[in-house]
Structure formats: structure tokens, C-alpha cells
N, C-alpha and C positions, 0 to 999 in steps of 0.2 A: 504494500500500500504506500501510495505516495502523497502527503498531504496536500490537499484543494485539488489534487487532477484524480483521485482514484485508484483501483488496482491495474498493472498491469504484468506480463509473465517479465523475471528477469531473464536476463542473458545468464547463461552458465557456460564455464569452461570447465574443461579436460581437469584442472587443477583442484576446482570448485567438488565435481564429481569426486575429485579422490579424499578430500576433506573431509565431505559428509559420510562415503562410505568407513573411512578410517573411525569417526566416531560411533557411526550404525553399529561396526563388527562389536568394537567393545561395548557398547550398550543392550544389544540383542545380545551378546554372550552374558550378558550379566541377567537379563534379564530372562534366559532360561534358565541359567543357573538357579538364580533363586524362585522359577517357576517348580524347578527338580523339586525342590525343597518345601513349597508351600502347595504346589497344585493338588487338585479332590480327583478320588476316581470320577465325579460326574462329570472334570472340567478337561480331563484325559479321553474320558468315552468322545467328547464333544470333538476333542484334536484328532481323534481317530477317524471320526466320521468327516469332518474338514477334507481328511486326505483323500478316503474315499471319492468323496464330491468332487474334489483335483482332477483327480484318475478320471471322472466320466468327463468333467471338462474338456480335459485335453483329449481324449478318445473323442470326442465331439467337436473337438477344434472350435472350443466359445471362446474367445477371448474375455468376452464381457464377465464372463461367469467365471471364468480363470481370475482374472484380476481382482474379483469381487471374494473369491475364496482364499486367494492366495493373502489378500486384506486379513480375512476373517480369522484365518492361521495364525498371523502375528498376532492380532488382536487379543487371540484366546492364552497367547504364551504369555504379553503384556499385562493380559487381568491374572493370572496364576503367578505373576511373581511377587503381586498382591502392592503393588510400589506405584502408586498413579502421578509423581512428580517425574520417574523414568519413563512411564507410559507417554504424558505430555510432551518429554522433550524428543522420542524417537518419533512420536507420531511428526513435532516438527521436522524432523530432518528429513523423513520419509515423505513428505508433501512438498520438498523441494528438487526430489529428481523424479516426481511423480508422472511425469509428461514422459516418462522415456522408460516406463515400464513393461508399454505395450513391445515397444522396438526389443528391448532384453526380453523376452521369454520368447516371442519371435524369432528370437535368434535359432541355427540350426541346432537341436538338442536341447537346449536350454529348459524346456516343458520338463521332458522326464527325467533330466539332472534334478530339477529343482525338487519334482516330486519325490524322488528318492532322499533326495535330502530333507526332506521334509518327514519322512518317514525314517530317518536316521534323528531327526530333532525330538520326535515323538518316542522313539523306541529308550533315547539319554535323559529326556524329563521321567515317561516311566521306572528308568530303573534308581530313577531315585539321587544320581553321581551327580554334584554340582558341576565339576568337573569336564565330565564328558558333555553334558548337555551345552557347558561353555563353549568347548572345542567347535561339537559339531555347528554350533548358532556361529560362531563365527566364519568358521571354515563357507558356510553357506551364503551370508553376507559378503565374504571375498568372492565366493565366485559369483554372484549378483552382479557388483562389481565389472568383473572383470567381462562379464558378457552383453552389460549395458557401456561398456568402452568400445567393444570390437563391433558390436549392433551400431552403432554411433558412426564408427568410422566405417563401417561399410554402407552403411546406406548414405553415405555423408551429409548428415542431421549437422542444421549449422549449432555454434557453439562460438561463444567469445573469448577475445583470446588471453 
């Protein structure tokens, strides 16, 4: 927002992009971590069924419904680590490369990487390990990352310099 003219989108750089994901990694690793630790069976049945909805997703090639669930996914890891000041500030970060979401899972493979990972996310909050749950939430964030950079440059999506 820019005061007396309105909103409008900013320009983002290649630079911009590596900033926010470098925070995402460590904020979603934290914040499965402590989803390991605090989430209910009922909020774990909910991330299982997430994943399923993924899977027909992408078997149905929605995007809309892909990005809507893949939303929903974080969403549920962010209420299970039970911290709604960490929720606030990733959902910030995540609303600022959100225009370029569709282009990342687009990318070749990117869909069933993600869902695999996603089900590597689910399987680390289950067993309980802060730890692992960290690892794998980060690890998946890097590759987010790294395939909304190479989606960028191949389709060559302008960006500031």
C-alpha cells in the first residue's frame, strides 16, 4: 500500500525471492517442529486428508484446487504449532511471492515432488521428532525455492533488478 495512491503489486527481484524464502525455510521448520510437539490426532487426520485432496488435485490437473490445498496444508501445520505471532509473520512472507506460485508447481515435476514432500512433512509431525519435522519443513521450502527461481527464468517472468 502506498499512501493517497493505493495498492499496487511491487516489483520483486531474484534477490528479494531468496530473502523471503531464506526466512520461510526457518520459520516453517520451526513451525512444524513445534506442530510435532503440540498437534491432536484430529489436526493430523485433517493433514492426512489435505494430502489426499493434493493427490486428486494434481491427478486432475486443478491448479485452483492445488493452490487452494496446498494453502490449506500450511495452514493446518501453522494452527498445530499453536504460535499465531509465527503464523502472522509466514503468512506475511508467503503473500509476497504469492503471484508466482502458480508458475512453481507448474514447473516440470514440481506437483508430485511437492506432494511427496508433503507427505514426508506429515509422516515427521506424526512421529512426534521436532527435529525431523524441522529438517523435512525446511528441506521443502528450499526446494519451493529453488523451483519458483528456475519456473521464473524459464518462462522469463519479468522481475526487478
Amino acid at each position: 500500500m502506498v499512501p493517497r495512491k493505493g495498492a499496487y503489486v511491487a516489483d520483486i527481484s531474484f534477490k528479494d525471492i531468496a530473502d523471503v524464502f531464506e526466512i520461510r525455510a526457518a520459520l516453517e521448520a520451526l513451525a512444524a517442529g513445534l506442530a510435532a510437539e503440540r498437534i491432536t490426532d484430529e489436526e493430523l487426520e485433517d493433514m492426512e486428508r489435505l494430502v489426499a485432496e493434493k493427490a486428486e488435485a494434481i491427478s486432475g490437473y486443478d491448479m485452483d484446487r492445488l493452490i487452494r490445498v496446498d494453502t490449506l496444508f500450511h495452514d493446518a501445520i501453522y494452527k498445530a504449532s499453536r504460535n499465531q505471532r509465527l503464523t502472522n509473520i509466514i503468512n506475511n512472507l508467503r503473500e509476497q511471492i504469492q503471484r508466482y506460485r502458480t508458475t512453481s508447481l507448474a514447473y516440470p515435476g514440481r506437483m508430485k515432488r511437492s506432494l511427496e514432500e508433503h507427505r514426508g512433512i506429515v509422516e515427521a509431525i506424526q512421529s512426534r521428532d521436532p527435529q525431523i519435522a524441522q529438517q523435512v519443513a525446511r528441506e521443502h521450502i528450499e526446494n519451493a525455492e529453488t523451483s519458483i527461481i528456475e519456473a521464473i527464468k524459464k518462462e522469463g517472468l519479468p522481475l526487478s533488478d
